[in-house]
N, C-alpha and C positions, 0 to 999 in steps of 0.2 A: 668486421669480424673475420677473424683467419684463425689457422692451426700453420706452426713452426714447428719443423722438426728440429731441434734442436742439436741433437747429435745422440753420441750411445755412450753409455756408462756402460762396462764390460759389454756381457751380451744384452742388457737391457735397449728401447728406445726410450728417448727423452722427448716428449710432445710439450707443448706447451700451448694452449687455444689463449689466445686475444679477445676479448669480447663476453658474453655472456654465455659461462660452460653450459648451463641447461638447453643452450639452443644447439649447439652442435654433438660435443663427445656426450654428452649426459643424455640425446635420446639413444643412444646404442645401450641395451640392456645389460652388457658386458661394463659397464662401466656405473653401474649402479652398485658402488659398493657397501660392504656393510660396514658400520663400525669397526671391526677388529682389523681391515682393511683398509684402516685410512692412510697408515702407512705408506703405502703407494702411490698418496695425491698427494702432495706439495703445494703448497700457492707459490707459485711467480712473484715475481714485483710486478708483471707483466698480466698476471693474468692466470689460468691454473695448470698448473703442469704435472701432466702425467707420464708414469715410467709401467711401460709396456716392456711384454715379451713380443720376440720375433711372431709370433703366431698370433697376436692382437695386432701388431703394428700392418703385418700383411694382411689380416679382413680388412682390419678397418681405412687403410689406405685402399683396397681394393673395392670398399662401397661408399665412399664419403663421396660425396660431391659438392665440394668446397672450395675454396682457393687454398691451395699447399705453398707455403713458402720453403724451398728448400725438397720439394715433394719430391724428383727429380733425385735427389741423393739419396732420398730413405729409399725408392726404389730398386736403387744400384746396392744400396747394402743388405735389401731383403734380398733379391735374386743371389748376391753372391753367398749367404747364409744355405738362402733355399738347395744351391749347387753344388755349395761345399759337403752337404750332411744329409743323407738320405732321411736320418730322424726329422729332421728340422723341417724337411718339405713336406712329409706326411703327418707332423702333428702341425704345420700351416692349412692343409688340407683338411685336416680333420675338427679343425678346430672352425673352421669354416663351415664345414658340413653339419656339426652339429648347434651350429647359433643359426643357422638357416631353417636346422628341421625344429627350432623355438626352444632349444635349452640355452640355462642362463652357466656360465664357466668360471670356473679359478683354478687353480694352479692346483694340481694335487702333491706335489712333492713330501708334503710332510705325511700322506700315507703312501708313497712308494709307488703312487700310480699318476700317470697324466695328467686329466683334469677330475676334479669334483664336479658332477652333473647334477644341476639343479631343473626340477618342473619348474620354478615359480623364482621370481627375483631373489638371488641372495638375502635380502634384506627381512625377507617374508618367512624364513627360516631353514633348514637343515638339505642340506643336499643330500639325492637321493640315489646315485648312482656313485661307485667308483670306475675309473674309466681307464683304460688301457689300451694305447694304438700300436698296432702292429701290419706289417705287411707279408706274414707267415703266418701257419696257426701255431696254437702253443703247445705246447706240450703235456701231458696231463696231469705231472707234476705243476707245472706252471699256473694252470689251473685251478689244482687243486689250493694250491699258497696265496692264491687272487678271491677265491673263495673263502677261506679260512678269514681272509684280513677283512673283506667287505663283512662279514657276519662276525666278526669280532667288533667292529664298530656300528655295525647295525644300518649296513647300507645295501642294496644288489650289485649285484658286477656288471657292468657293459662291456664288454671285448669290441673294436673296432678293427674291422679287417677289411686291409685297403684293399681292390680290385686292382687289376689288370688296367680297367679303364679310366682309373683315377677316381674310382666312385669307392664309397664306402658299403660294409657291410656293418651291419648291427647285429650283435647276438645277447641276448641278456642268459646270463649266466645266472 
């Protein structure tokens, strides 16, 4: 059983696990998706292939302890991502910080903020946080527009404000 990086489609990664997914990418909670997500898993001829973003592909390259084939290149194209784009390394950071302190993530794009913050697996129903990473505070305007959208869809705010130290700040809004 191995994981292949296979390469990148634009910014996405392309994984591809050998073997039995439930034993490797399938215990990572991150990768438990729901239904309207399957989208994003493809089967292989090889085996199941998943398309990650930058900020999935660096956790999860940074805790797996597997054999990588190819691991060595994903490395060299997360750091050049991580270098190239100040956003890119603090929502790799942030995204790490918060599947650490036990939230389960997806992508928020389609409500204008980072990630959707889930207590409990995707699968198990409704994320409960909208989520917004920043390394400044916001503005109160800004604020205020993060507010309005979370209680228009009926979810709380998290603000995530990065430190000095590379550590995170949590504020529920």
């Amino acid at each position: 059983m191995s994981v292949i990086f296979s390469g990148c489609v634009g910014g996405l990664f392309v994984v591809d696990e050998i073997g039995d997914p439930s034993r490797i990418l399938r215990s990572f909670p991150q990768f438990e998706k729901t239904p309207s997500h399957q989208n994003s898993l493809e089967q292989s001829t090889s085996g199941t292939r998943h398309i990650l973003g930058v900020d999935e592909a660096s956790y999860l390259r940074s805790c797996m302890l597997t054999s990588w084939v190819h691991g060595d290149r994903m490395d060299e194209l997360i750091r050049n991502r991580r270098e190239q784009s100040r956003e890119v390394d603090l929502l790799c950071g942030a995204y790490a910080h918060l599947t650490r302190s036990g939230y389960w993530l997806n992508h928020g794009g389609a409500f204008g903020v980072h990630y959707l913050v889930y207590t409990s697996p995707p699968r198990d129903g409704h994320s409960m946080y909208l989520c917004i990473v920043t390394d400044t505070e916001m503005s109160q305007s800004d604020v205020t527009v993060l507010l309005r959208l979370s209680r228009s869809v009926r979810k709380r705010a998290m603000l995530l404000v990065a430190e000095a130290d590379d550590t995170f700040r949590v504020e529920m809004l």
